[in-house]
C-alpha positions in Angstrom: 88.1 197.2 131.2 87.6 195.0 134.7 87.1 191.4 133.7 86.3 190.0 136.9 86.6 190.3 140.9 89.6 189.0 143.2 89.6 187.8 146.4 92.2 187.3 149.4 92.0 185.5 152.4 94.9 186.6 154.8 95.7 183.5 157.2 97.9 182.4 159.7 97.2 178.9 158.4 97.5 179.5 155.0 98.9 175.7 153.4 96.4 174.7 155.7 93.6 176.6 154.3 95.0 176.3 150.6 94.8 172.3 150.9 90.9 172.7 152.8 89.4 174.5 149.3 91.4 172.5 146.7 90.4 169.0 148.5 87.6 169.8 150.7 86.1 172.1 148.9 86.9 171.2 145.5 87.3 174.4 144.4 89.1 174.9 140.7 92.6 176.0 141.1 96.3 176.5 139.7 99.5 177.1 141.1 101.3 180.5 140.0 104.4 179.2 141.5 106.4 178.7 145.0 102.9 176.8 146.2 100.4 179.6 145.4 97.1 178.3 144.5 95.0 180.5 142.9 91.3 179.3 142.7 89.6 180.4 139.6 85.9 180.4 139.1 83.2 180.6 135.9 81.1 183.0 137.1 81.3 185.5 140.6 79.0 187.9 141.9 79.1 191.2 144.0 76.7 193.1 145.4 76.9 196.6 148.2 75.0 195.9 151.2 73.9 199.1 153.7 75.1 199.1 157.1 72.7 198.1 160.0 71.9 200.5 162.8 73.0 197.6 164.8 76.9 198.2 163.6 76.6 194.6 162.3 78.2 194.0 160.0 80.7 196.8 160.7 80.7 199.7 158.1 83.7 199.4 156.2 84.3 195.7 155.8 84.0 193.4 153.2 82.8 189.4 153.6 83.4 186.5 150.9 81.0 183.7 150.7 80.2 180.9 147.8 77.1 180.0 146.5 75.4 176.7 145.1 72.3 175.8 143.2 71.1 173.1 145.5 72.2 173.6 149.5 71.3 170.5 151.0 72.9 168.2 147.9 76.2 170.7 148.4 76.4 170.3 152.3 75.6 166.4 152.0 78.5 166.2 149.1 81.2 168.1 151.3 79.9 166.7 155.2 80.9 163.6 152.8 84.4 164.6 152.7 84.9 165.7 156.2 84.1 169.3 155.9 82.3 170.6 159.5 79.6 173.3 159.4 78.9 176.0 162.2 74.6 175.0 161.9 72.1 173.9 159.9 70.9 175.6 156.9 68.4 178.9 157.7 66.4 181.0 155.5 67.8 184.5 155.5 65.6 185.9 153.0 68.0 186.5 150.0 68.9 182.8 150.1 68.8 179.3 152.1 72.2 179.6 154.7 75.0 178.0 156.6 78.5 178.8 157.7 81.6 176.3 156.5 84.2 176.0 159.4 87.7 176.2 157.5 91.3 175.9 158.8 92.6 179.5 160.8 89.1 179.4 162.7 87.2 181.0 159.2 83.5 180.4 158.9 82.4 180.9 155.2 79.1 181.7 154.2 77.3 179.0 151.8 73.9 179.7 150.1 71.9 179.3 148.0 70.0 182.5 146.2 66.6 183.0 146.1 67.4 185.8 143.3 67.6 185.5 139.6 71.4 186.6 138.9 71.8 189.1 136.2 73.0 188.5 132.5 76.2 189.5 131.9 76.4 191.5 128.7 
């Protein structure tokens, strides 16, 4: 039975990037050995989105983003420890949006949902 989802960034600046989520970001983590964090999280979701006649985003691809309950306390918290962002927040629709810059010239997508999550059964 799948018990969850796993996700990879592939970096040229990986220590770099490693140190930016445990201390910027804060995110929960362990090391597996040799330096490996691996950041582990309560609760993930996934959806499948169509591709736009525009090409954008290109078929075939997949994105990872994080997600928060309150946007403007989360950016405020992290602009506190030094973490840039590409803009300010926008309304997309789904959700209230901006883009973290992160070490290896990434730009993660932070929002918060405007949609009830499922229950997990």
């Amino acid at each position: 039975m799948i018990k969850g989802i796993h996700g990879m960034f592939y970096s040229a600046q990986a220590e770099e990037l490693r140190a930016f989520l445990r201390d910027k970001l804060q995110l929960p983590c362990g090391d597996v050995g040799h330096g490996w964090l691996i950041f582990a999280f309560a609760e993930a979701d996934m959806g499948v989105h169509p591709v736009e006649d525009s090409g954008k985003p290109p078929a075939n691809t997949h994105n990872i983003s994080f997600y928060c309950d309150d946007i403007e306390a989360t950016v405020a918290e992290l602009r506190g420890r030094g973490v840039e962002f590409s803009g300010p927040v926008e309304d997309h629709g789904y959700g209230l949006v901006t883009h973290i810059l992160a070490p290896g010239g990434l730009s993660l997508q932070l929002y918060q949902p405007r949609y009830d999550k499922p229950k997990v059964r």
